[in-house]
LUMKOLDREN-491149 format. One record per residue (C-alpha): residue number from 1; residue in three letters; x, y, z negated. Coordinates in steps of 0.5 Angstrom, whole numbers, always signed. Each point is the difference from the previous one (the first is absolute). Layout:
N
<NUM, Ala, <X, Y, Z>>
...
This chain:
561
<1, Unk, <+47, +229, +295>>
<2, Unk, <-4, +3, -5>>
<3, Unk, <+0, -3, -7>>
<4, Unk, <-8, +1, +0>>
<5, Unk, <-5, +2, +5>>
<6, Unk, <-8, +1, -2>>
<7, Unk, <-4, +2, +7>>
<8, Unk, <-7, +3, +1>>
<9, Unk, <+0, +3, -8>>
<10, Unk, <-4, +7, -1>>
<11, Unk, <+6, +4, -3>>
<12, Unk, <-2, +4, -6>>
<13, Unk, <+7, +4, +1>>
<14, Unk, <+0, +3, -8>>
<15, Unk, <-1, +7, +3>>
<16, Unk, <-8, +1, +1>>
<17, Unk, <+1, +0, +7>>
<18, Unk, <-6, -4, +4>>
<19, Unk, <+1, -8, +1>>
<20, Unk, <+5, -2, +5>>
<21, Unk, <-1, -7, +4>>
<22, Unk, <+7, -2, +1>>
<23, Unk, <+5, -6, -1>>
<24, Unk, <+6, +1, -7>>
<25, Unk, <+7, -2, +1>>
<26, Unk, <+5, -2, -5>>
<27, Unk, <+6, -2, -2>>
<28, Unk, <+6, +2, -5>>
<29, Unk, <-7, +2, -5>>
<30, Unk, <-1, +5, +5>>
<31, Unk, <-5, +2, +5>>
<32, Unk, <+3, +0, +6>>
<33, Unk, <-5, +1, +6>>
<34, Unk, <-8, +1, +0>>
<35, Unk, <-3, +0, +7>>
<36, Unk, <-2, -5, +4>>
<37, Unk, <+5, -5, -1>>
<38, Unk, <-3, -6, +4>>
<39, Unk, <+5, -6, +2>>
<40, Unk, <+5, +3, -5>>
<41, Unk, <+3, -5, -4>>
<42, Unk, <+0, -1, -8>>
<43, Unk, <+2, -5, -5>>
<44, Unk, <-8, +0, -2>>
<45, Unk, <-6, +3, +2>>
<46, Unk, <-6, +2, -3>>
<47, Unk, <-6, +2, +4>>
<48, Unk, <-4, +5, -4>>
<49, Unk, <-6, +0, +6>>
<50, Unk, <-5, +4, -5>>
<51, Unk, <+4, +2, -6>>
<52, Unk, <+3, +6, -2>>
<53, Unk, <+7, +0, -2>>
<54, Unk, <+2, +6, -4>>
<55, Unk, <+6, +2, -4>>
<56, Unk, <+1, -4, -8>>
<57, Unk, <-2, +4, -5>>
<58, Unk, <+4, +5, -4>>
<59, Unk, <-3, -2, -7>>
<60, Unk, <+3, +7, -4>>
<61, Unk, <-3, -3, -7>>
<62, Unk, <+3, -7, -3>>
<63, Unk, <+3, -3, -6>>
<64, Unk, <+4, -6, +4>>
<65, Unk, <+5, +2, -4>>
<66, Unk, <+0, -6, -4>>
<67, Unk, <-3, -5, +4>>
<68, Unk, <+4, +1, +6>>
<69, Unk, <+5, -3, -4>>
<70, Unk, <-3, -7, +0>>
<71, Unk, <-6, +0, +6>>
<72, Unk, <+4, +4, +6>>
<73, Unk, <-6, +0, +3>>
<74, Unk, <-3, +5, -4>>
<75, Unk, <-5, -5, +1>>
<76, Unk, <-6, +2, +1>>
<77, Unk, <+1, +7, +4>>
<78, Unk, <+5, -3, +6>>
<79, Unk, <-8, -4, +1>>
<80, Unk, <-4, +6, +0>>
<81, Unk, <+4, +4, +5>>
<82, Unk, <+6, +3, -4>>
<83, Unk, <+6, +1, +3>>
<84, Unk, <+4, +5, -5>>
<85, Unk, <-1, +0, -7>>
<86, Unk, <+2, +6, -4>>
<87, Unk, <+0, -2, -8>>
<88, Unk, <+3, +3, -6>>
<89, Unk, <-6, +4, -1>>
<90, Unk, <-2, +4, -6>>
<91, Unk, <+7, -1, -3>>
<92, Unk, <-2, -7, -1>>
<93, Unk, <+6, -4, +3>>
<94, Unk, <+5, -5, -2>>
<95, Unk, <+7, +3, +1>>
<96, Unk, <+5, +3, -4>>
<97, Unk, <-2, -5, -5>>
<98, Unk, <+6, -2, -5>>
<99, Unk, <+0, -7, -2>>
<100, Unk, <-3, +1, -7>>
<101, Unk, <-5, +5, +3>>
<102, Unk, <-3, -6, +4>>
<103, Unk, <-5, -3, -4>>
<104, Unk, <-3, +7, -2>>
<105, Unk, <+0, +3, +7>>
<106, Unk, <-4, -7, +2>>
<107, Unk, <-6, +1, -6>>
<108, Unk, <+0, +8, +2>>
<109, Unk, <-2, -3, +7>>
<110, Unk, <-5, -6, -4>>
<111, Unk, <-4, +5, -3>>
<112, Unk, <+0, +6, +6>>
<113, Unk, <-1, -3, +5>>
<114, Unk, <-4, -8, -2>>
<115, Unk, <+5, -5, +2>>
<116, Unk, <+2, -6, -4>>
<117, Unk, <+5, +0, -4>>
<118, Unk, <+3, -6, +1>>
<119, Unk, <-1, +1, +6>>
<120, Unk, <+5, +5, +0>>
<121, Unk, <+4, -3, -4>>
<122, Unk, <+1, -6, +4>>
<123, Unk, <+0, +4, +6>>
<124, Unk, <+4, +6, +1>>
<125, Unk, <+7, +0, +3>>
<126, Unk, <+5, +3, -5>>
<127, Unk, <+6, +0, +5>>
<128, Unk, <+1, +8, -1>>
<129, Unk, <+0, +5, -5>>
<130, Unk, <+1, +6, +4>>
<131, Unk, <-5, +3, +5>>
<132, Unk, <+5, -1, +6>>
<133, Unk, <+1, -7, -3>>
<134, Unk, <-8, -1, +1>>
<135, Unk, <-1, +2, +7>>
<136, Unk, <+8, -4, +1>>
<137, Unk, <-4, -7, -2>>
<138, Unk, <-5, +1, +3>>
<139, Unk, <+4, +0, +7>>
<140, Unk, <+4, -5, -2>>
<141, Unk, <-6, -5, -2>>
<142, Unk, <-5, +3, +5>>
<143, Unk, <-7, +2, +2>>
<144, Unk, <-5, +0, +4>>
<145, Unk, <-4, +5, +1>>
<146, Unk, <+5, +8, +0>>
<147, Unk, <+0, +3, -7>>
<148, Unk, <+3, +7, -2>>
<149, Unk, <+0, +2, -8>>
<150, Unk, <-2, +6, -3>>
<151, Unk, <+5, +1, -7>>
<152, Unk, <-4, -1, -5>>
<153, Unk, <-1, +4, -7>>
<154, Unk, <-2, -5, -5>>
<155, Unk, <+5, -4, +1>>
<156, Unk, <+6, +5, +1>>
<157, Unk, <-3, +3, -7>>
<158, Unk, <+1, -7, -3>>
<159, Unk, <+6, -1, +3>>
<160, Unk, <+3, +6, -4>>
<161, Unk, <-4, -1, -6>>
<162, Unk, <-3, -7, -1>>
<163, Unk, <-5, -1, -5>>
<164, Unk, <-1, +7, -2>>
<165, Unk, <-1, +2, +8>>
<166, Unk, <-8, +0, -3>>
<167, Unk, <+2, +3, -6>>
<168, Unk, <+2, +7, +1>>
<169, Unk, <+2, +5, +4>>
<170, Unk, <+8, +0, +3>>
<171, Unk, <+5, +3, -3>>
<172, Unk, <+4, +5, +6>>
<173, Unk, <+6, -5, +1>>
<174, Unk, <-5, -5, +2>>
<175, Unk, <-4, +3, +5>>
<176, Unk, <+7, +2, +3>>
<177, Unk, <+2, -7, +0>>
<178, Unk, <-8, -1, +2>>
<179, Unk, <+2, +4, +6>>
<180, Unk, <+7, -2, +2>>
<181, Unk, <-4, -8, +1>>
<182, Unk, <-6, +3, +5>>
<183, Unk, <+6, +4, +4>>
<184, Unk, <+4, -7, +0>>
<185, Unk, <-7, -3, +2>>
<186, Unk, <-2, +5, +5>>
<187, Unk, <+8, +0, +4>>
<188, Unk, <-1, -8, +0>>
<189, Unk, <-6, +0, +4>>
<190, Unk, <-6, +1, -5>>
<191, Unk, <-6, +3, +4>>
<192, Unk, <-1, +6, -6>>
<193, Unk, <-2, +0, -7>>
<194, Unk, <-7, -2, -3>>
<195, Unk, <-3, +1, -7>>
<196, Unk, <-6, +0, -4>>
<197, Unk, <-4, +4, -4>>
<198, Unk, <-7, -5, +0>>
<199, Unk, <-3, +0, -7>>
<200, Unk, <-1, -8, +3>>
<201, Unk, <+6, -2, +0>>
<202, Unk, <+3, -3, -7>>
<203, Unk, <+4, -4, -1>>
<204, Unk, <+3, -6, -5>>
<205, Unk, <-3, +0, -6>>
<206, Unk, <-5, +6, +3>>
<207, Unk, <+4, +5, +0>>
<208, Unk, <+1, +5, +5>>
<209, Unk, <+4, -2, +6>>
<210, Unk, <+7, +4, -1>>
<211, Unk, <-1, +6, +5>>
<212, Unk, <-5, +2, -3>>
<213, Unk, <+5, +3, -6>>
<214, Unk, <+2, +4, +4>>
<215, Unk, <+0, +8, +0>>
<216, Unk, <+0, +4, +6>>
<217, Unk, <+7, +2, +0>>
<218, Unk, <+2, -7, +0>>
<219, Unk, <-5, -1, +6>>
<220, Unk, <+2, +7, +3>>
<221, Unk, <+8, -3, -1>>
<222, Unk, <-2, -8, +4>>
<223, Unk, <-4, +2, +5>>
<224, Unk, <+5, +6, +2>>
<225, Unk, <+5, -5, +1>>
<226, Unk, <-4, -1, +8>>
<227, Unk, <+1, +7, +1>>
<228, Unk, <+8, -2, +1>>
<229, Unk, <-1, -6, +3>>
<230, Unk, <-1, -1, +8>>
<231, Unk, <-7, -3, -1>>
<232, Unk, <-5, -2, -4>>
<233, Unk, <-8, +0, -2>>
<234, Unk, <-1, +1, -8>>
<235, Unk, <-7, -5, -1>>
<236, Unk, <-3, +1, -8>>
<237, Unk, <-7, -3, -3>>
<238, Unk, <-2, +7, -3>>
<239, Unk, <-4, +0, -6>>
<240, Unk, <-4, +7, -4>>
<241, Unk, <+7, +4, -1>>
<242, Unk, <+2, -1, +7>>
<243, Unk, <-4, +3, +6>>
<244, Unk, <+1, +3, +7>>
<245, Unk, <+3, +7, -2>>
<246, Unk, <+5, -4, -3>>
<247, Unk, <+2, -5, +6>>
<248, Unk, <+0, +6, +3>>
<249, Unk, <+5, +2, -3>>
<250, Unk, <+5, -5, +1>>
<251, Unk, <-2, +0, +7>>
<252, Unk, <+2, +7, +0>>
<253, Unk, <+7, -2, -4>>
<254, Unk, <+2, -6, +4>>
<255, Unk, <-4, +1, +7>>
<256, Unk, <-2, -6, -1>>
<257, Unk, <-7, -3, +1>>
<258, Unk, <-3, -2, -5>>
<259, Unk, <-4, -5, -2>>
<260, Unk, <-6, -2, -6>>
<261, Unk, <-4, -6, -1>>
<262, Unk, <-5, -2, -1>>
<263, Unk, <-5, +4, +2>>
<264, Unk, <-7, -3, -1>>
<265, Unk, <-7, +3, +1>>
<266, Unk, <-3, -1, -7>>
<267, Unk, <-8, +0, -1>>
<268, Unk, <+1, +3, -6>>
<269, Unk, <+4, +6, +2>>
<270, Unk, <-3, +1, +8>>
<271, Unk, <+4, +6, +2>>
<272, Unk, <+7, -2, -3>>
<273, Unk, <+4, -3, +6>>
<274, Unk, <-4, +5, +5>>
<275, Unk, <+3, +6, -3>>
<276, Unk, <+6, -4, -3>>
<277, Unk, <+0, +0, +9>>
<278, Unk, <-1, +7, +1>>
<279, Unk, <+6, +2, -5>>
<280, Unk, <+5, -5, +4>>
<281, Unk, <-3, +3, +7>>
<282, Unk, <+3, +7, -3>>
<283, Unk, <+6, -2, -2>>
<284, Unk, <+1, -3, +6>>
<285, Unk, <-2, +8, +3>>
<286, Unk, <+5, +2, -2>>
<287, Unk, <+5, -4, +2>>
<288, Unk, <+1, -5, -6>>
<289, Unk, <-2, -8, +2>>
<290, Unk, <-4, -3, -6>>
<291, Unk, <-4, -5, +2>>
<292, Unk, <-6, -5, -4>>
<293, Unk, <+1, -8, +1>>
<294, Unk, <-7, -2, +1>>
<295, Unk, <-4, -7, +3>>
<296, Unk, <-6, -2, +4>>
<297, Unk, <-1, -5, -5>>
<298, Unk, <-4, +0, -7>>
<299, Unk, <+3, -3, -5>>
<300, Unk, <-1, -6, -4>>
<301, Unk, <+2, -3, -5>>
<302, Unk, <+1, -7, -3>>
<303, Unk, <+1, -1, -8>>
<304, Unk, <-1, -3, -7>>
<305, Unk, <+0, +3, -6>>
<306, Unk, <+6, -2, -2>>
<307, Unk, <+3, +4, +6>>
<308, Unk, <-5, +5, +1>>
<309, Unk, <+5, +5, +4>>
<310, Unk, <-7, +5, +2>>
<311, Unk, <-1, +1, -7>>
<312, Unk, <+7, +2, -2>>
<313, Unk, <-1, +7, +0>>
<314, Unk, <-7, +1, -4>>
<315, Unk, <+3, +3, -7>>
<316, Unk, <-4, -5, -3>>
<317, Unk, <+4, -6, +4>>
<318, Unk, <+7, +2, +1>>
<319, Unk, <+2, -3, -7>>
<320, Unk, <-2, -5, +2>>
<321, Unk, <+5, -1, +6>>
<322, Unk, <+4, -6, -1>>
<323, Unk, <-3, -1, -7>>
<324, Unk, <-1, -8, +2>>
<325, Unk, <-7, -3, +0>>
<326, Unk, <-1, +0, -8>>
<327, Unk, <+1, +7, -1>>
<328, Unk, <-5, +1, +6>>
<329, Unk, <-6, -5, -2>>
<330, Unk, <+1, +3, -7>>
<331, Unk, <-1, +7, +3>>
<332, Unk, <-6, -1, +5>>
<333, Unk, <-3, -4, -5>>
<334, Unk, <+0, +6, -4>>
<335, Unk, <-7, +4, +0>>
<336, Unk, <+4, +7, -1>>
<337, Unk, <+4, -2, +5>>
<338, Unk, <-4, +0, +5>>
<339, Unk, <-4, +6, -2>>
<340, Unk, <+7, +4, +1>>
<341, Unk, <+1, -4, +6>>
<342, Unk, <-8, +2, +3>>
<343, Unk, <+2, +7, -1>>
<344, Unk, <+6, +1, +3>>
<345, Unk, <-3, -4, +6>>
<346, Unk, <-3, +7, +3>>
<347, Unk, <+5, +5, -1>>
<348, Unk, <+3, +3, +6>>
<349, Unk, <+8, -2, +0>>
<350, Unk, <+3, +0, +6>>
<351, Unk, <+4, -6, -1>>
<352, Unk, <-6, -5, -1>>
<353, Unk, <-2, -5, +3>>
<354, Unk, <-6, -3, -2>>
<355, Unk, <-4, +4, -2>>
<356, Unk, <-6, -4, -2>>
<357, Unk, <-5, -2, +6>>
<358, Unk, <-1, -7, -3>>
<359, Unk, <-4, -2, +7>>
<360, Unk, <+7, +0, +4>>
<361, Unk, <+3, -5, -5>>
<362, Unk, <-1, -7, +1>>
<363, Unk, <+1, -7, -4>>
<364, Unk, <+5, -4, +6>>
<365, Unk, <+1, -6, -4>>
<366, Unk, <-2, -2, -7>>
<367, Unk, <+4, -5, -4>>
<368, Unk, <-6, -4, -3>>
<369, Unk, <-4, -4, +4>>
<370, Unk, <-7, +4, -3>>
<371, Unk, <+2, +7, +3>>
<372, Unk, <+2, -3, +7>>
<373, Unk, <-7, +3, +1>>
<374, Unk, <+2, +6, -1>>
<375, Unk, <+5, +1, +5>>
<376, Unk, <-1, +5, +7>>
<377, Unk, <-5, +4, -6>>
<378, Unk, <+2, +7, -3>>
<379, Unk, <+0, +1, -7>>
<380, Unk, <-4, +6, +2>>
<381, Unk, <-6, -6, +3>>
<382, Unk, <+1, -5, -5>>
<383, Unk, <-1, +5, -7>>
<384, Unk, <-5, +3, +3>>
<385, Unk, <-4, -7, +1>>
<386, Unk, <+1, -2, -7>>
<387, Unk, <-1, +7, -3>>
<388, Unk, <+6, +2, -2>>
<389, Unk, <+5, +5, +0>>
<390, Unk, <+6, -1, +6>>
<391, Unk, <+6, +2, -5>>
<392, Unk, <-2, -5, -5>>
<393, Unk, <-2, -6, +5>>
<394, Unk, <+7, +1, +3>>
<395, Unk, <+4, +0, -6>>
<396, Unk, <-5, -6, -3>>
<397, Unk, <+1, -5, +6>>
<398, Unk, <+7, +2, +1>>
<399, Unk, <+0, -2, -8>>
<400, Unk, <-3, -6, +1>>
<401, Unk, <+5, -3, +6>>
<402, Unk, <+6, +2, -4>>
<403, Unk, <+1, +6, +3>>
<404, Unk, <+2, -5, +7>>
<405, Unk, <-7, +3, +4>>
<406, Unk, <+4, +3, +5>>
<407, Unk, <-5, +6, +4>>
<408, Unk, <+0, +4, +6>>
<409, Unk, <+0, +8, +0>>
<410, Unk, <-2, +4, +6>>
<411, Unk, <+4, +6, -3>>
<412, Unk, <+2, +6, +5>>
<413, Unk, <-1, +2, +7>>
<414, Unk, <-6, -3, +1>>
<415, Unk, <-4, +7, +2>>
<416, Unk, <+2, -2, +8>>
<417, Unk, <-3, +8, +2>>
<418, Unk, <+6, +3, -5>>
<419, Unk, <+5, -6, +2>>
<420, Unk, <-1, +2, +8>>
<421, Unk, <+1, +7, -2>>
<422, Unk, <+7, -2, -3>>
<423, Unk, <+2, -5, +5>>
<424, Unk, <-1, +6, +5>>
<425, Unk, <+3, +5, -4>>
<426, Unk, <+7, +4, +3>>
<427, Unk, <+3, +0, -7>>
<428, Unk, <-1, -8, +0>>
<429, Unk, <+4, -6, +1>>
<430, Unk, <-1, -8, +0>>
<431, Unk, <+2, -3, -5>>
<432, Unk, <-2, -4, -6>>
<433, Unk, <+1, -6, +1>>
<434, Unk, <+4, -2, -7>>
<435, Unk, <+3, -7, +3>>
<436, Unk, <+4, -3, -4>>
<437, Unk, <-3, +3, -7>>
<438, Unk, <-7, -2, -4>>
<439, Unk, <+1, -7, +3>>
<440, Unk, <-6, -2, -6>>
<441, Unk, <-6, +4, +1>>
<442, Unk, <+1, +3, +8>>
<443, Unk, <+3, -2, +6>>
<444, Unk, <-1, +7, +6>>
<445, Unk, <+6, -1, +4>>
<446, Unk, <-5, -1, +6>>
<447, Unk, <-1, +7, +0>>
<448, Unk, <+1, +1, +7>>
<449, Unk, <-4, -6, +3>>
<450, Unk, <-5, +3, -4>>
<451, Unk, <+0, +7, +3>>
<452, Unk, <-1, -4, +6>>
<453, Unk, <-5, -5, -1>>
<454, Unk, <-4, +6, -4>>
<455, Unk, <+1, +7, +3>>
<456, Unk, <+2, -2, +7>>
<457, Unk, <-6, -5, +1>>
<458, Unk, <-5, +0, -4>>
<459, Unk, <+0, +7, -2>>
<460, Unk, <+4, +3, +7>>
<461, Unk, <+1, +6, -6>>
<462, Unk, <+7, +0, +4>>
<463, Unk, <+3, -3, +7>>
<464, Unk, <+5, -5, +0>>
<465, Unk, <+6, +4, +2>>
<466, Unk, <-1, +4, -5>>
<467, Unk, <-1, -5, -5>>
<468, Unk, <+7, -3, +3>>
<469, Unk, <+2, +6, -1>>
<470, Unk, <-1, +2, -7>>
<471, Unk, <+3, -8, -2>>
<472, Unk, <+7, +1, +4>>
<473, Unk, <+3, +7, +3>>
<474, Unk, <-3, +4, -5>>
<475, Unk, <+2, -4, -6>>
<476, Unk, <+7, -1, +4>>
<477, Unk, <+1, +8, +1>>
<478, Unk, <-2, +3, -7>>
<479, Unk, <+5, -5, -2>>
<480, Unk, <+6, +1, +5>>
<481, Unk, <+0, -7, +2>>
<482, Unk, <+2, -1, +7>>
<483, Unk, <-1, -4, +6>>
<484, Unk, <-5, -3, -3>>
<485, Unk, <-8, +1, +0>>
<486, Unk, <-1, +0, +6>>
<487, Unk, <+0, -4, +7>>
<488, Unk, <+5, +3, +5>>
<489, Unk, <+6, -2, +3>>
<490, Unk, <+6, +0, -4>>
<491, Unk, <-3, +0, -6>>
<492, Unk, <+0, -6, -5>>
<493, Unk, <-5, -6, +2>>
<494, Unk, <-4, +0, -7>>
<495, Unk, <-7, -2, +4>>
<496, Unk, <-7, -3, -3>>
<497, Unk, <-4, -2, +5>>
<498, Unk, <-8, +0, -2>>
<499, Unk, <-7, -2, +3>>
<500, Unk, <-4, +6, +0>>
<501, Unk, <-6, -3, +0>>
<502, Unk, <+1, -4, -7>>
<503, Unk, <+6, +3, -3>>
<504, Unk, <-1, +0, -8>>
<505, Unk, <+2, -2, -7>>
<506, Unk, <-4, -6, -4>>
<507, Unk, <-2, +1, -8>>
<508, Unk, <+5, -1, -5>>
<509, Unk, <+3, -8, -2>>
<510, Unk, <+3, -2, -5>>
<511, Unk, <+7, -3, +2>>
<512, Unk, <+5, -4, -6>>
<513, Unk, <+6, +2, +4>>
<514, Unk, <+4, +5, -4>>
<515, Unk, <+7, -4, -4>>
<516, Unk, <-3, -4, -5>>
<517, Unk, <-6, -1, +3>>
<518, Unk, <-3, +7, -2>>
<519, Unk, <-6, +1, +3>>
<520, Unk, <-2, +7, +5>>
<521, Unk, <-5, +2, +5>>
<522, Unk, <+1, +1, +6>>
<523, Unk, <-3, +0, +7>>
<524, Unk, <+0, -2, +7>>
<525, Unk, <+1, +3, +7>>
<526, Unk, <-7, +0, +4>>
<527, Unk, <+1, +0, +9>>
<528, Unk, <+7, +2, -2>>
<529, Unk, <+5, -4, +7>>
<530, Unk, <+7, +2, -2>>
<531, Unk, <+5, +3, -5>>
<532, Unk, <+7, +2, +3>>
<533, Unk, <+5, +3, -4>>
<534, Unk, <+6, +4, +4>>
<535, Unk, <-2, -6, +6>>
<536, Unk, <-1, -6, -5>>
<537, Unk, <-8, -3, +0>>
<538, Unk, <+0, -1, -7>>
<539, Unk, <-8, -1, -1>>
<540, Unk, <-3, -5, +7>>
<541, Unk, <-8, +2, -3>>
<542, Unk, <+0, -6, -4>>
<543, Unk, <+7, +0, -4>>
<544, Unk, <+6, +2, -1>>
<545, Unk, <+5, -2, +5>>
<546, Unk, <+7, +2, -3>>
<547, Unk, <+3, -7, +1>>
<548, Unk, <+4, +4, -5>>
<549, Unk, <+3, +5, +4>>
<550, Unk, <-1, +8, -3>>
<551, Unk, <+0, +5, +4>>
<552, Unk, <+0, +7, -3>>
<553, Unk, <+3, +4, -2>>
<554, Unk, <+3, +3, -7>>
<555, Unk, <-2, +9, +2>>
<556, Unk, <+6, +4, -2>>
<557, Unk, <+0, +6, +5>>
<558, Unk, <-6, +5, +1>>
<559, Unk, <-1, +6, +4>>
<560, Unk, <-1, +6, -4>>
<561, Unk, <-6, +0, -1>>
């Protein structure tokens, strides 16, 4: 007797092949038999006449590292379509970690990545201080969805040097006792090494995230520790002072892929993710596999004043990245501050991300009843009414509510004619979600669905099988994670069953779900039927159904990819 059997779906296999009408078999948490499978006895059955069912999705790019530890789920991916989840990404993991590094590790990942504080301090699981220990733990407790952890830069570096990790370079005994730590990581099952670059990414206090104290030879030392090992992939979130030729050059140094994020088509730079493309397309020419991680998705974000990630980088801003509310309504109050803010808005700087357009900022919820007006308006619209300009419009209101306005910016990848040729460029992979992470200001786990909804059926930019493809076998194979990405007998049952038809992602809501009450936006699978992970249904359509049970897998062995 099978464990489950799903007649009549259009198979989607993760390949790219044309849809197949047929019945799915499983037992054990493997696919056991695909055919016409009528009269053959299961446990359970689902029929799925009208429904497409395909491989879950392989999502590359997440920071689940420290949710999972108190939400298995690693909600709300697993709703959405995601089976696998890769996290530890851009180094910003949570292991090693010493006890007295604890506090320090969780305020880097408060600033860098908008997540409450005391949310992680209440939250995260200290059961470990190795990165063998954190993969161990999350084996014994269990998880949902399948999760491997890319060894991360960050916190490596603060394990070996605590608070001056975002001080100084390293001395040459710590950067040999840095690379025994990612090797130790790599033989334990790590899926590679991951770092950062980004001119975004601070951390506590506003001081830049530890990987970027690093001189290339420290660099060129803890990525070279993948060219010894059996497998692995090396991810980094690149800034200005690291471009292609130079991922090209580890790539060539490990023969290892390499991945960089997150590229972005920016209105005010139009060229630049194309020919960042082109240069990738010719690594790749000549036998180096370096990749951009791109999304279908604009990008949007929620924020106050008081947490304005999208400012972070305007030289103008950036002192005043965790500087608290009084230090900021002191500064945007002042008028030379906002005449060196105007100006740095329009100057080109790759690592920017708002650059100004004021009619892609909206107010989303005012906290005085007297501008509940002016919600669903931009800033743009609004000053331009009352004749006056947009920057001290912004600044004023904000002023007004105590800095507790809390506005929507539509920043990046809006140019749909420049993300459809990225989506669809060779040097290209899918990924972008940042699950898990700015849970303050943006929610796009549901990358997928909406690459389905938007460029399946309303734009029939992509076909379907490709679509699935790029979400699930290609993921899988960059990565060399194996057995999974595709529905095909003997490979693990990771499904997700969809109507075509309707299949989306609703809006962004506000959830107070986080430990302590905290809240986050998430949002919510739209024509999505089912969720297995490893033949277990975790999503039925409309809730988790778990009943307490986690099936995924902890991945520590990979092909060589």
């Amino acid at each position: 007797m099978h464990d489950l059997l799903i007649t009549g779906a259009e198979v989607a296999d993760g390949t790219g092949a044309p849809l197949r009408h047929t019945d799915v078999a499983v037992a054990d948490g493997q696919v056991v038999a695909m055919g016409d499978l009528k009269g053959e006895a299961a446990a359970r059955t689902v029929d799925a006449d009208g429904l497409v069912l395909a491989p879950g999705f392989v999502d590359i790019h997440t920071h689940y590292d420290a949710q999972i530890t108190w939400d298995p789920i690693a909600s709300p991916s697993t709703s959405l379509g995601v089976t696998t989840v890769v996290s530890g990404n851009c180094g910003f993991g949570i292991a090693p970690c010493r006890p007295e590094h604890r506090d320090l590790v969780a305020r880097n990942l408060s600033q860098v990545e908008g997540m409450p504080i005391e949310a992680l301090r209440a939250g995260i699981r200290w059961e470990y201080e190795s990165f063998p220990e954190y993969l161990d733990m999350l084996e014994r407790v269990g998880i949902v969805p399948n999760m491997a952890v890319l060894a991360g830069h960050s916190v490596t570096r603060t394990y070996v040097m605590g608070e001056e990790a975002s001080l100084r370079e390293a001395r040459d005994d710590e950067i040999e006792t840095m690379r025994s730590l990612v090797a130790e990581a790599l033989d334990a099952g790590a899926i590679g090494f991951a770092s950062s670059d980004s001119h975004n990414h601070f951390g506590d206090d506003g001081l830049p995230m530890p990987s970027r104290l690093a001189t290339r030879e420290e660099w060129d030392i803890l990525v070279g520790t993948l060219a010894e090992a059996d497998h692995g992939v090396f991810q980094i979130a690149s800034g200005p002072d690291i471009q292609v030729p130079d991922m090209e050059r580890w790539a060539d140094m490990t023969k290892r892929p390499v991945f960089w994020s997150a590229l972005l088509h920016i209105p005010a730079i139009p060229d630049r993710a194309r020919n960042m493309l082109d240069q990738a397309s010719e690594a790749r020419e000549r036998g180096h596999r370096v990749f951009a991680q791109v999304t279908g998705q604009p990008v949007s974000m929620e924020f106050t004043l008081e947490n304005a990630y999208l400012m972070g980088s305007h030289d103008a801003w950036h002192p005043l990245v965790g500087a608290g509310s009084e230090k900021i309504a002191k500064a945007i109050a002042d008028p030379s501050f906002r005449e060196d803010f105007r100006a740095g808005l329009v100057a080109p700087k790759p690592q920017k991300i708002f650059y100004g357009d004021w009619s892609r900022v909206q107010v989303a919820e005012a906290s005085s009843c007297g501008n509940r007006g002016l919600e669903g308006e931009t800033i743009g619209s609004v000053a331009g009414r009352k004749g006056v300009d947009a920057i001290d419009f912004f600044f004023d209101l904000a002023l007004e509510e105590g800095l507790k306005t809390v506005f929507v910016a539509q920043v990046q990848n809006f140019d749909e004619e420049a993300v459809e040729e990225m989506i669809k460029h060779p040097a290209s992979v899918l990924a972008l979600s940042d699950a898990g992470a700015h849970l303050s200001f943006l929610c796009d786990a549901g990358y997928g669905l909406y690459l389905l909804s938007r460029w399946v059926r309303e734009k029939e930019s992509l076909t379907l099988e490709d679509a699935i493809r790029q979400l699930t076998s290609d993921q899988a194979d960059h990565y060399g994670i194996v057995g999974r990405g595709r529905v095909r007998e003997g490979d693990f049952a990771d499904l997700f069953l969809f109507d075509p038809a309707t299949v989306g992602i609703s809006k962004p809501r506000r959830a107070f779900d986080l430990p302590g009450g905290a809240s986050r936006l998430v949002r919510d699978p739209i024509g999505v039927h089912g969720v297995w992970v490893n033949g277990t249904r975790v999503w039925d359509g409309t809730a988790y159904c778990t009943d307490g049970a986690r099936p995924g897998h902890v991945l520590r062995e990979f092909a060589a990819a």
